[in-house]
C-alpha positions as CSV (number, residue, x, y, z in Angstrom):
1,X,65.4,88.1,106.8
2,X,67.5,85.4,105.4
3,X,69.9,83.8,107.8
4,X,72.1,82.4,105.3
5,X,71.8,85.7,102.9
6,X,72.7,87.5,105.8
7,X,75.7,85.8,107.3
8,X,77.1,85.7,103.6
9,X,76.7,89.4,102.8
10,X,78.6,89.7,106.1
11,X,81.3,87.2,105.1
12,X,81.5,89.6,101.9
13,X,81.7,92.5,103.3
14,X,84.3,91.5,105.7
15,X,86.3,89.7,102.8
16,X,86.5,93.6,101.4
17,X,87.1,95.2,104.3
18,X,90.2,93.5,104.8
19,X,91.4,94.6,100.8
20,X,90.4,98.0,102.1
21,X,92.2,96.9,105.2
22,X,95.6,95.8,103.5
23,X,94.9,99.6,101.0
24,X,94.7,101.4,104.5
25,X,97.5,99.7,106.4
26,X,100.2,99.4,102.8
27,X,99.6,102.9,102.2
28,X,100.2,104.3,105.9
29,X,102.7,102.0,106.3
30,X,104.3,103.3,102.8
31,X,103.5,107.0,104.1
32,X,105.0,106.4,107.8
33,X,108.1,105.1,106.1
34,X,108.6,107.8,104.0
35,X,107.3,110.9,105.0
36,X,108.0,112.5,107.8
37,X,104.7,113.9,109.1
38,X,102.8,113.1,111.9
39,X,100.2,110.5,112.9
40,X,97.3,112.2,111.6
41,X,97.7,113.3,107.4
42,X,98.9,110.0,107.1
43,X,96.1,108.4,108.7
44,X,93.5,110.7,107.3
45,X,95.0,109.7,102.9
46,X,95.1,106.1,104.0
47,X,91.9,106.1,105.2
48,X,90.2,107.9,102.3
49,X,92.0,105.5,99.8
50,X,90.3,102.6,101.6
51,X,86.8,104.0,102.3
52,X,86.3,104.8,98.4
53,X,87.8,101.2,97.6
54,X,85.0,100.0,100.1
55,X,82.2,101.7,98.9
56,X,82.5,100.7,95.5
57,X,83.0,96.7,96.1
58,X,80.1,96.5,99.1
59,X,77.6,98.8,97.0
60,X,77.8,96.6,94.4
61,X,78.8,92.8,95.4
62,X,77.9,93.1,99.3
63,X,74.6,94.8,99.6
64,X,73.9,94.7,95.5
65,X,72.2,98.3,95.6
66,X,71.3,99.6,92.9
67,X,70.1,102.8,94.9
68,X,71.2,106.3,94.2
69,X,75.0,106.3,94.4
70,X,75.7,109.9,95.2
71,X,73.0,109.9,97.8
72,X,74.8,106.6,99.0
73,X,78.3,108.3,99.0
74,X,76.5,110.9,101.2
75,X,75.5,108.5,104.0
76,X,78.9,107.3,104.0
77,X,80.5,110.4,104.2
78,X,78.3,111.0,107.4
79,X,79.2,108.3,108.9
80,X,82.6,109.1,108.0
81,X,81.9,113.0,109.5
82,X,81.7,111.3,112.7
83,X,84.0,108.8,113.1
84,X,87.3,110.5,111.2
85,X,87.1,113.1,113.7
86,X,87.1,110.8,116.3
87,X,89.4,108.4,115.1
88,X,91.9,110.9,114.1
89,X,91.8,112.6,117.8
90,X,91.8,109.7,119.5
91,X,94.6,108.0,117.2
92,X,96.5,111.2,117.4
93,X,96.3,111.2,121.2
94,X,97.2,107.2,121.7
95,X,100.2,107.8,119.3
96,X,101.4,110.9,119.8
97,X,100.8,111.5,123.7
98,X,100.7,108.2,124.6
99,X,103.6,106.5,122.6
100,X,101.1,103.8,121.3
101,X,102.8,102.3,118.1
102,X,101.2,104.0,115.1
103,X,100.5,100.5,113.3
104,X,99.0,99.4,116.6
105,X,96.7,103.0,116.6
106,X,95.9,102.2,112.9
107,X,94.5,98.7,113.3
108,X,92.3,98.9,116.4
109,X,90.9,101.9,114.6
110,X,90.8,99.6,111.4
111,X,88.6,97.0,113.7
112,X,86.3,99.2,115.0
113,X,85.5,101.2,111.6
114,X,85.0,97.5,110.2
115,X,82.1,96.7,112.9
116,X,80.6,100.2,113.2
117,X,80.4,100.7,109.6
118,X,78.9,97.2,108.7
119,X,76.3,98.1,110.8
120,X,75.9,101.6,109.6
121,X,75.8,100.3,105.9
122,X,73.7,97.4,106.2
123,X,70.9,99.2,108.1
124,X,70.9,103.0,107.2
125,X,73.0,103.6,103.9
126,X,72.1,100.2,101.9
127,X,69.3,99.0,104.2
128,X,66.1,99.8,101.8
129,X,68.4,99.1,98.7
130,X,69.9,95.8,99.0
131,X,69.6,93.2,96.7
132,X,68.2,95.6,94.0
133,X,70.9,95.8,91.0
134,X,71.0,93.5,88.2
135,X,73.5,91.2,90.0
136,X,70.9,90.4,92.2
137,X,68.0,90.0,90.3
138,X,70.0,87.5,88.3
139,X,70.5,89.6,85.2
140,X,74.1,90.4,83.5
141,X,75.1,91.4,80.6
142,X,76.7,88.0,79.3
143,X,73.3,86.2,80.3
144,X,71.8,87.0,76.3
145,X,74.5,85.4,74.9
């Protein structure tokens, strides 16, 4: 394992976790503002907006895979079996039962998807796959010309 490789890819896919960060938190915020629901269905559409945005930059500029996509999107939507579940209870619970600020609720459960998913990504959904699309290998389209 490259030391430098690795600490880049993480700068990278930290860089677009926080676009999918500032998706997430402008679109609850947006939805908080305006609709009057509760914690969770806003949660839940700003969270989906920001996972798909994620996939598709770190699959291709953060891990460089060019694995099977849908089988990809599957692993991800595992991990994201697991943790929306728990996010959205526990969210739910600090904001609604609790009185937690639902910003507040949204970023610590912004921080920890960030670390848990890196990991997740890096190892199981990308892990036997990275550094295998063209980008990686050097290759473009522009590089004939």
């Amino acid at each position: 394992m490259n030391k430098r490789k690795e600490i880049t890819r993480g700068v990278k896919f930290v860089l677009f976790s926080i676009s999918a960060g500032v998706i997430e938190f402008a679109s609850f915020a947006l939805l908080d503002a305006f609709v009057p629901w509760t914690y969770w269905p806003k949660y839940l559409i700003a969270l989906t907006l920001s996972v798909l945005w994620n996939f598709t930059l770190n699959r291709r500029f953060t891990f460089r895979s060019a694995g099977n996509v849908p089988i990809a999107m599957l692993k991800v939507a595992l991990f994201y079996a697991v943790f929306t579940p728990v996010s959205t209870i526990l969210g739910n619970y600090l904001a609604e039962t609790c009185g937690w600020n639902d910003l507040l609720v949204t970023i610590l459960n912004m921080a920890f998807n960030l670390v848990t998913e890196y990991l997740y990504d890096r190892f199981f959904v990308f892990g036997k796959t990275i550094d295998t699309n063209k980008k990686a290998s050097g290759h473009n389209k522009n590089s004939a010309r």
